[in-house]
N, C-alpha and C positions, 0 to 999 in steps of 0.2 A: 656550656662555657667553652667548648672547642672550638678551636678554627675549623671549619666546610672548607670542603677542600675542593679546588677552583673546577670546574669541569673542563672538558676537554674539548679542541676543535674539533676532531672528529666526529664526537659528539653532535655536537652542531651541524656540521655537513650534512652526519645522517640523518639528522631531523630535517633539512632543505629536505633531502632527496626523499624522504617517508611523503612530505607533504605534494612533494608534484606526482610519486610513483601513484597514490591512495587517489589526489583526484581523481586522475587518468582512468583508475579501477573503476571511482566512483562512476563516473560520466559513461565508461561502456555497460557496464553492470545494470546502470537506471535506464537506461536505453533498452535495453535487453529485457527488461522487467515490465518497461511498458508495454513493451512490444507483444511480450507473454500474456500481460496481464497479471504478473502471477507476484501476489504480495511478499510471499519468502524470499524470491530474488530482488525484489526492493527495498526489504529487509538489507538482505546483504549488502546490496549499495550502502546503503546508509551506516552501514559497519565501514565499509572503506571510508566511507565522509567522517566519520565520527574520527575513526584515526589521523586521517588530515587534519580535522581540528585539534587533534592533538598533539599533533608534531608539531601543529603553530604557539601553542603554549610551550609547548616543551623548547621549540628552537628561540621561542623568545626569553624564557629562563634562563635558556644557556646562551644564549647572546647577551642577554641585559648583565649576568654576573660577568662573562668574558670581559667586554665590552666597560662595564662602569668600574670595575675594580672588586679588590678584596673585600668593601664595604656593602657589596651590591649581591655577592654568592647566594643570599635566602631567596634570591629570584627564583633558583633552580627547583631547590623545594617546595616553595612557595605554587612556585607554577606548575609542579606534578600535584599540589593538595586542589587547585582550580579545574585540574583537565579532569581527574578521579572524578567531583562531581558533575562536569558535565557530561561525563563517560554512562555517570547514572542517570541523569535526566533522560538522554539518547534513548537507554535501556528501556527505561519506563515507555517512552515516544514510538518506542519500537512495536514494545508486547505488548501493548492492547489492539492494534489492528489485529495483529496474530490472535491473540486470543479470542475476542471479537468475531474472528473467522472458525477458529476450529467450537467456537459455542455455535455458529449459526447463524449469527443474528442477522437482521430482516435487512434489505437492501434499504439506501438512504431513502427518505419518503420522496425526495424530488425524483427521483428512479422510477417508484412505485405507480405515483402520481403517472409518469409517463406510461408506463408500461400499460395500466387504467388507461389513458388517451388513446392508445393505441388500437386495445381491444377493443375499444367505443367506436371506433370510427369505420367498421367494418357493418353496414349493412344488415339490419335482423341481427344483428351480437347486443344483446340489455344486460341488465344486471349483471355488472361482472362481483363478485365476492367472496368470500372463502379466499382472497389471493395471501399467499405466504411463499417468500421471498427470501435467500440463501445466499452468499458464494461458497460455493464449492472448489478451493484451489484456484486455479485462473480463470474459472465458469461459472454463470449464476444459472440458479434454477430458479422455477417458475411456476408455480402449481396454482389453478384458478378455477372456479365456477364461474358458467358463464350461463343465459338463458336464452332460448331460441324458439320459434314459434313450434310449436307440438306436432301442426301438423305439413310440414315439412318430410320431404324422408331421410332416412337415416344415414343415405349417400349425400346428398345435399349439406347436411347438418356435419358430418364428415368432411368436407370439402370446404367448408367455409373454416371451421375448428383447423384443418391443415394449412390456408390461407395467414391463419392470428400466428397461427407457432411459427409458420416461415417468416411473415416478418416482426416479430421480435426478434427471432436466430439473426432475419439482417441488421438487427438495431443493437443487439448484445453481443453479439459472434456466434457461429455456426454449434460450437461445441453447447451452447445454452440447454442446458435442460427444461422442458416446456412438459406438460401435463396440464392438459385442457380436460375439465367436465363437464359435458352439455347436459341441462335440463329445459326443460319443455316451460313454456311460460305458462305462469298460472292467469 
């Protein structure tokens, strides 16, 4: 049954200036992330984004109560109980790629699918299978059976297997973890 008690420009101010500082963060941060590769600092972006979005609720709280009058103050509130769950949603949006990574789980099949195209398209390389599929941090790995004629030699078979891993390393990046096992076709 109390009067709310009106917020302040300042307030407001700092909400503008949260929202242009945060993009700013956002846009070099995601840059930097892509750049990496590396999902924890896109993560972080999106922590900077999230807070943008939230100065924009916040500064519109505290503008609609300034702004409308004494009858208008639950905007303030109102629009701190909005931002809280979008604050959760973010969260949620966040930790499963994180999680998702630090479990292991398999690269997207259209990845897979390619990766499969690739080793196919190499001369005497059959059967590719056994393949399982990672990121590791800002690197995926790559670990695959592959089949090759038996009687081939061992340098040969060597040399073609160095050929698949050098281009995926060009199709994924240099740091790719590759593990090729050749067997003899039956």
């Amino acid at each position: 049954g109390e009067t709310l008690q009106e917020p302040g420009r300042i307030a407001l101010m700092g909400a503008i200036a949260s929202i242009i500082f945060k993009e700013i963060l956002y846009q070099y941060t995601a840059f930097k992330g892509r750049k990496l590769n590396s999902q924890a600092v896109i993560a972080n972006a999106w922590h900077h984004r999230s807070d943008a979005f939230s100065s924009i609720g916040t500064a519109l709280g505290i503008g609609g109560a300034i702004l409308l009058g004494d009858q208008w103050r639950i905007l303030d509130p109102a629009a701190a109980v909005i931002v809280s769950f979008f604050i959760m949603k973010v969260a949620v949006g966040l930790l499963i790629p994180c999680v998702d990574e630090l479990l292991e789980k398999s690269l997207p099949s259209e990845v897979e699918e390619k990766i499969l195209e690739t080793i196919l398209s190499f001369p005497g390389v059959t059967s590719p299978h056994h393949l399982r599929t990672r990121r590791i941090g800002s690197y995926c790995a790559i670990e695959v059976h592959v089949r090759m004629d038996g009687q081939i030699s061992l340098e040969e078979a060597h040399k073609t297997a160095t050929k698949v891993e050098n281009k995926l390393k060009e199709l994924f990046g240099k740091g790719t973890l590759i593990n090729i096992h050749v067997e003899p076709k039956k």
